[in-house]
C-alpha positions in Angstrom: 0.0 3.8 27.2 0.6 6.8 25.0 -1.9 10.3 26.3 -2.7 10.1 22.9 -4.2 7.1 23.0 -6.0 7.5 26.8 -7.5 10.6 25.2 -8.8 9.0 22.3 -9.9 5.8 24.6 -11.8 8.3 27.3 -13.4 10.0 24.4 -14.7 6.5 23.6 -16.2 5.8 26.9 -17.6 8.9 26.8 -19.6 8.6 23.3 -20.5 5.1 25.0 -21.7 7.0 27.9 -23.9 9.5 25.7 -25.7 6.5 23.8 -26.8 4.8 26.5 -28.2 7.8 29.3 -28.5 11.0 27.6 -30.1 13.1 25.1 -29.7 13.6 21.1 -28.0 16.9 21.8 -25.8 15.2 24.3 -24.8 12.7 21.7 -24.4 15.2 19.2 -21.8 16.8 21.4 -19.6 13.7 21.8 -19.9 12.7 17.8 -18.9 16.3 17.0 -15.5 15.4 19.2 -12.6 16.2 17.0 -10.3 13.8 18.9 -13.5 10.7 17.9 -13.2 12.2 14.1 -9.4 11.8 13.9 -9.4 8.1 14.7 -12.1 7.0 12.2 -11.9 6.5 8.6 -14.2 9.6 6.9 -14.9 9.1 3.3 -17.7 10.3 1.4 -20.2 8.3 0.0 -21.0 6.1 -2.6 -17.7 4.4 -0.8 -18.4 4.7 2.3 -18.8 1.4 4.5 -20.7 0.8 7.6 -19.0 -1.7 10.3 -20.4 -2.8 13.5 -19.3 -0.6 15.8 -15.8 -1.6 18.5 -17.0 -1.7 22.1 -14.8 1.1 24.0 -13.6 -2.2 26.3 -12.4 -4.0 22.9 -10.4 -0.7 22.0 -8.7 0.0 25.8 -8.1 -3.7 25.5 -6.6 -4.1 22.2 -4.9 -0.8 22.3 -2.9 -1.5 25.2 -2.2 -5.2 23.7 -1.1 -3.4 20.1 1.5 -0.6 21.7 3.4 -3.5 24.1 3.6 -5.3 21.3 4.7 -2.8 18.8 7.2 -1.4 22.4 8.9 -4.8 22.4 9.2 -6.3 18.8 9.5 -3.3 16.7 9.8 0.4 18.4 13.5 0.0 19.1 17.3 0.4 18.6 15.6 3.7 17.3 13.1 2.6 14.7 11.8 5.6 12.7 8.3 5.2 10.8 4.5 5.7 10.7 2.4 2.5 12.1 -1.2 2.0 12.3 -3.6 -0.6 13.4 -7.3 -0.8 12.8 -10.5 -2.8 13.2 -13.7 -2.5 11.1 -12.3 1.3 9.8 -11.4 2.6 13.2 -7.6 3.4 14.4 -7.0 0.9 17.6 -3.5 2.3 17.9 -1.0 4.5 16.0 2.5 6.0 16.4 4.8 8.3 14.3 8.2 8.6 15.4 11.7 9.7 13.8 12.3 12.2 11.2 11.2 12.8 7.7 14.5 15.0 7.3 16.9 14.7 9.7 18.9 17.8 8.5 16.0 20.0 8.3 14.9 18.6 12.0 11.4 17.9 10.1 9.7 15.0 12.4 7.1 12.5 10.8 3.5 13.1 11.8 0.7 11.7 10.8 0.2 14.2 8.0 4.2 12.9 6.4 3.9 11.0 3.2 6.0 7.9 3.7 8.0 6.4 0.1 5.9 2.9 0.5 8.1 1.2 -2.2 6.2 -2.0 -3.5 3.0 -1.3 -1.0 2.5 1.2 -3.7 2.0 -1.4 -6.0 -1.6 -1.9 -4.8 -2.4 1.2 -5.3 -1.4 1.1 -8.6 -3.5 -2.2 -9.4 -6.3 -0.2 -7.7 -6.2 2.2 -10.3 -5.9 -0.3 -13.3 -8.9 -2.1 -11.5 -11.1 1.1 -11.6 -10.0 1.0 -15.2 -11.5 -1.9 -15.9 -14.7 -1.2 -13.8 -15.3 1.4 -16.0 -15.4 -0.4 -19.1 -12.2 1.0 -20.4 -9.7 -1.8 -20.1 -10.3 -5.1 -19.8 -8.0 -7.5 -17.9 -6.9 -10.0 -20.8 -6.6 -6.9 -23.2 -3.3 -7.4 -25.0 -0.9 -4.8 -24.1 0.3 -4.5 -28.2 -3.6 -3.2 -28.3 -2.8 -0.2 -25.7 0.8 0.3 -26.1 1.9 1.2 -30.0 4.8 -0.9 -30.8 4.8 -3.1 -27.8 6.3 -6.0 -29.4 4.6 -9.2 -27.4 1.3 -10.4 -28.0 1.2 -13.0 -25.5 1.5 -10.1 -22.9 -2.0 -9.1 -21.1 -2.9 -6.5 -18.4 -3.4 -9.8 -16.0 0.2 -10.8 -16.9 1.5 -7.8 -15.9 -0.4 -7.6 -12.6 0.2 -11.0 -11.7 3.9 -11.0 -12.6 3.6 -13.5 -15.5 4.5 -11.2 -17.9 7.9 -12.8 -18.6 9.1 -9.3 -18.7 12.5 -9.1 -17.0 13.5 -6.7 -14.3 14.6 -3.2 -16.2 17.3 -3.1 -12.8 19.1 -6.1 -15.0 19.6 -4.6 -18.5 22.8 -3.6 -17.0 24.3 -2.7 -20.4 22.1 -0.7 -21.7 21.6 2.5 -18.9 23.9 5.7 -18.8 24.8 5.3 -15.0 24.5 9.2 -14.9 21.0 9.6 -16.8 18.0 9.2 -14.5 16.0 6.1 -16.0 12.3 7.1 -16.9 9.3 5.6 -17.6 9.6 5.7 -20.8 13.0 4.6 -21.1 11.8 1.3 -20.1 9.0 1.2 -22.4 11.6 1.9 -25.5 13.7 -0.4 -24.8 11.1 -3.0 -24.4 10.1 -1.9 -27.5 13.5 -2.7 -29.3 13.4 -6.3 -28.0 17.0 -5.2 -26.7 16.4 -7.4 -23.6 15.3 -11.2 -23.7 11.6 -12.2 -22.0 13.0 -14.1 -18.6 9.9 -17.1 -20.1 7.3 -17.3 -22.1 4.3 -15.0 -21.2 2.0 -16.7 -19.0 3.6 -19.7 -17.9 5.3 -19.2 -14.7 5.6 -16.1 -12.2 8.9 -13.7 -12.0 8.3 -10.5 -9.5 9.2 -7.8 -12.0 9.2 -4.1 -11.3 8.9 -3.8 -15.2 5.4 -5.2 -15.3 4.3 -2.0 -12.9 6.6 0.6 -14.8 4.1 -0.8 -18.1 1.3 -0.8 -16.0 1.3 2.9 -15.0 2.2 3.5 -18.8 -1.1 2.1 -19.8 -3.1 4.0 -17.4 -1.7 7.3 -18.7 -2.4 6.2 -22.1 -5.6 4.9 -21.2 -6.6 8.2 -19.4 -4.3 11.1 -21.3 -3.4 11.9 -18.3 0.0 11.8 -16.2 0.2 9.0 -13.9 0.3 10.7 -10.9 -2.7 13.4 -12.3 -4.4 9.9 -13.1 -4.3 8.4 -10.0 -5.6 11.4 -8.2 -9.1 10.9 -10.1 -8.9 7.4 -9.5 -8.4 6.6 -6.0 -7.1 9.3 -4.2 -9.2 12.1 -4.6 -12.9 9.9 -4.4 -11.5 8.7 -1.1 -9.7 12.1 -0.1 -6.7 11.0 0.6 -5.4 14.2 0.8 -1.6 13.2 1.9 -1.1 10.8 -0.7 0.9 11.5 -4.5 3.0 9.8 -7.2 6.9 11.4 -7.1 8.0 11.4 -11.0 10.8 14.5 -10.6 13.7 13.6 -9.1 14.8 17.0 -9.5 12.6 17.9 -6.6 14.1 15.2 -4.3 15.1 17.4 -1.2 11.4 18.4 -1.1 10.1 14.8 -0.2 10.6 12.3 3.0 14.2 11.1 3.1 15.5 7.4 3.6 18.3 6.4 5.6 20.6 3.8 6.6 20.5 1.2 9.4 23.2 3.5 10.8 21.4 6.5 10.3 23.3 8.0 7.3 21.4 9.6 5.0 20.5 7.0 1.6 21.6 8.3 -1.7 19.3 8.9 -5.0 20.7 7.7 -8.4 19.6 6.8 -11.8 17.2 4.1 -11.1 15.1 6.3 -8.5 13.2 7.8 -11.5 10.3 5.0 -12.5 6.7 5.2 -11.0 4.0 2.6 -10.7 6.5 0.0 -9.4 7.7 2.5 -6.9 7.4 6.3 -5.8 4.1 6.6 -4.8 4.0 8.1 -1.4 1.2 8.2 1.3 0.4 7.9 4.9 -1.3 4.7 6.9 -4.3 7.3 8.0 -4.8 7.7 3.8 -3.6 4.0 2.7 -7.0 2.6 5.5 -9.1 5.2 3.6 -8.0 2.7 0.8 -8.4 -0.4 2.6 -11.9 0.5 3.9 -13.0 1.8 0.4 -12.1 -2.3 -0.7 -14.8 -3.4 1.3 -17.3 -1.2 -0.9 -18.3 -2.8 -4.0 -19.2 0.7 -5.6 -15.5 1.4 -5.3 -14.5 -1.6 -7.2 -16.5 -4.4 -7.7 -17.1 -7.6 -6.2 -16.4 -9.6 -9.3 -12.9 -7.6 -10.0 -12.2 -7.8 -6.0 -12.7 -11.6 -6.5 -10.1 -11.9 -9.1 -7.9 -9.8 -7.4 -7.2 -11.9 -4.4 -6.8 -14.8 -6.2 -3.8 -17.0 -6.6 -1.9 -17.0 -10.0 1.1 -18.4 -9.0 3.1 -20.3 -6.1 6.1 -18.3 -6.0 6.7 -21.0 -3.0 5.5 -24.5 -4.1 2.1 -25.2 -1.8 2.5 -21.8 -0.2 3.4 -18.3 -1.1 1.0 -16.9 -4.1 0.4 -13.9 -5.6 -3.0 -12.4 -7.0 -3.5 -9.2 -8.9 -1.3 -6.6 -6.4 -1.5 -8.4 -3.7 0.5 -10.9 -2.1 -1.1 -14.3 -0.7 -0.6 -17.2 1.2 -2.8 -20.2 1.4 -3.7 -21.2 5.2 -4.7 -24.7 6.7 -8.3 -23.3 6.7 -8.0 -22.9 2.6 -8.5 -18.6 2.8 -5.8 -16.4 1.6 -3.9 -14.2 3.9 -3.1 -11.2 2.1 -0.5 -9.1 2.6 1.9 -7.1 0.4 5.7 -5.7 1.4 8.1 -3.5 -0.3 12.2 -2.5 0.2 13.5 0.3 -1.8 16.4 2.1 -0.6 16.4 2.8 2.8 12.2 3.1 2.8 10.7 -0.7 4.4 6.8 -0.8 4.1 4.1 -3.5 5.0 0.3 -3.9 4.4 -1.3 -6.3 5.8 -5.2 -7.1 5.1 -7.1 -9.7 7.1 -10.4 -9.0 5.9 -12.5 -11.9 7.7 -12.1 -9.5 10.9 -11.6 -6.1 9.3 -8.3 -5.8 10.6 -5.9 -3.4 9.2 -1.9 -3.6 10.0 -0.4 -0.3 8.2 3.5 0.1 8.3 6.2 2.6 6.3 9.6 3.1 8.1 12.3 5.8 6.1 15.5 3.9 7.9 15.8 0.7 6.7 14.6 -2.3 9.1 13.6 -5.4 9.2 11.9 -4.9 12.3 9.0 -3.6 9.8 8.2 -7.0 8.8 7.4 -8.0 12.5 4.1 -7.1 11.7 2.4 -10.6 10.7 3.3 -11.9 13.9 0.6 -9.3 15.3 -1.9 -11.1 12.8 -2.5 -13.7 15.3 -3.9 -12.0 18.1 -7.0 -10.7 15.3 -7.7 -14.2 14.4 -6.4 -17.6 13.3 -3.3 -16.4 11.2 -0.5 -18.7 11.1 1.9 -17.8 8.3 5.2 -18.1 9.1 7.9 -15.5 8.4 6.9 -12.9 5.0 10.1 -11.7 3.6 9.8 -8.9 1.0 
């Protein structure tokens, strides 16, 4: 077991120690422990959320379980990434190996903002979420309401957060880009505007993952707020839940000032024109910031219990009787008739995985910048927190 991890454990035991023999000054001392602070989730109220507190036997125990676990399945043929694992808010294990820049020697730390590709695609249905909390969206809004000249009526702020938009993938309209001019934002938007590219269905209908349905998304909350998406996503999540690590990347110019990705063989990935959108991509965080987000879900003053409802909700089967999808969140239907939820993400060499089993509070936080798919190892650490039986999750 890592010394990280026996400090953090002993300081456990001691608190333990404090609560049951000694005095309020005593357990003062052992609250006021900075090593204690580091592995709990600190957020400020009205979102914080009060858990029944881990035994220090479950943590030792679970701990241990966690790091042979992550040792043998995942942690090798040099794996590079950030991984985190918690219970009821508070860190049970965590590990940060490999480099953010290789050719700057920068390592990753806990503090490194990992590219989370598609995991950031919660975040930004977080953010449309708090939106609508606050009275200024609503979820079967027409987008040609928001969005001058959006040409589809049949297109709604669900459809585009349950993929059943019908918009197609802007990596397809092949014929349109300049190969050497970064694709923005609103390059998408116009051209979805000029009807240059065929709907993939009918709006509404079926389910297509799209990235195009995000790249929209992140449109309307800037139009929605005035703001820039990334300034806009500050007020809405990360700031109230300090997740002080955590940003939106929308200039590619300053590339070489960000994580890097890599190959399987360790070669550094390249950047080209399609490494400009935001919303469906290029948010970047850490797993210490993304559980301040997790935990905040439990809170129904940080999004309510009616919008949390409809947000882990199936829309769509993408697999017949199996795989589903829900408002940012990836689902699957288990034998006991609750949803497992989950979301993945691949982009470049950057492999990501978020797994939420909220029945037991459990936490499985992943972002690797050397492409793996070791990363998605993770659900089969879901069963050892509870009844979990899944299968495989692909991307």
């Amino acid at each position: 077991m890592s010394s990280k991890i026996v400090i953090s454990l002993l300081s456990l035991i001691l608190l333990d120690s404090c609560k049951k023999e000694n005095s309020e000054l005593d357990l003062d001392l052992a609250m006021n422990m900075p090593i204690i602070q580091e592995h709990n989730v600190l957020v400020d109220e009205p979102y914080k959320v009060k858990f029944k507190e881990l035994k220090p036997e479950y943590i030792v125990e679970k701990s241990h379980f966690i790091e042979d676990f992550y040792s043998k399945n995942i942690h090798k043929n040099n794996y590079t990434g950030s991984f985190l694992v918690a219970k009821n808010g508070q860190v049970l294990y965590e590990d940060y190996t490999g480099f953010a820049n290789k050719k700057k020697n920068e390592p990753i730390s806990e503090d490194t903002p990992m590219h989370v590709a598609s995991v950031g695609k919660v975040i930004t249905a977080v953010s449309v979420l708090r939106l609508v909390d606050m009275n200024k969206l609503h979820l079967d809004q027409k987008v040609s309401d928001i969005l001058s000249g959006f040409p589809y009526d049949d297109i709604t702020v669900r459809t585009l957060l349950n993929h059943r938009s019908g918009l197609k993938y802007y990596g397809y309209y092949n014929d349109i880009w300049d190969y050497k001019q970064t694709v923005t934002n609103k390059d998408v938007l116009d051209i979805i505007k000029q009807q240059k590219v065929d709907l993939d269905f009918k709006p509404n209908t079926r389910f297509n993952y799209s990235n195009t349905n995000y790249v929209v998304l992140a449109s309307i909350v800037e139009e929605i707020t005035g703001k820039k998406f990334k300034n806009a996503i500050k007020d809405l999540v990360f700031a109230p839940l300090q997740m002080s690590h955590s940003f939106v990347f929308d200039d590619i110019s300053k590339k070489d000032l960000v994580t890097q990705s890599y190959k399987s063989n360790n070669r550094e990935m390249h950047w080209d024109y399609m490494d400009g959108t935001y919303g469906d991509k290029n948010i970047y965080t850490t797993p210490r910031d993304f559980l301040k987000l997790d935990t905040a879900l439990y809170s129904d003053e940080f999004l309510s219990a009616n919008l949390k409802k409809q947000m882990y909700q199936g829309y769509s089967f993408e697999t017949k009787g199996k795989k589903n999808y829900g408002l940012g969140m990836r689902l699957i239907k288990m034998a006991n008739g609750e949803n497992y939820t989950f979301h993945n993400g691949w982009w470049r060499g950057n492999t990501s995985s978020y797994i939420r089993l909220a029945q037991d509070s459990v936490c499985i936080i992943l972002f690797s910048n050397k492409y793996s798919n070791l990363t998605y190892k993770t659900v089969d650490l879901s069963h050892h927190f509870g009844n979990y039986s899944v299968g495989n999750l692909d991307i």
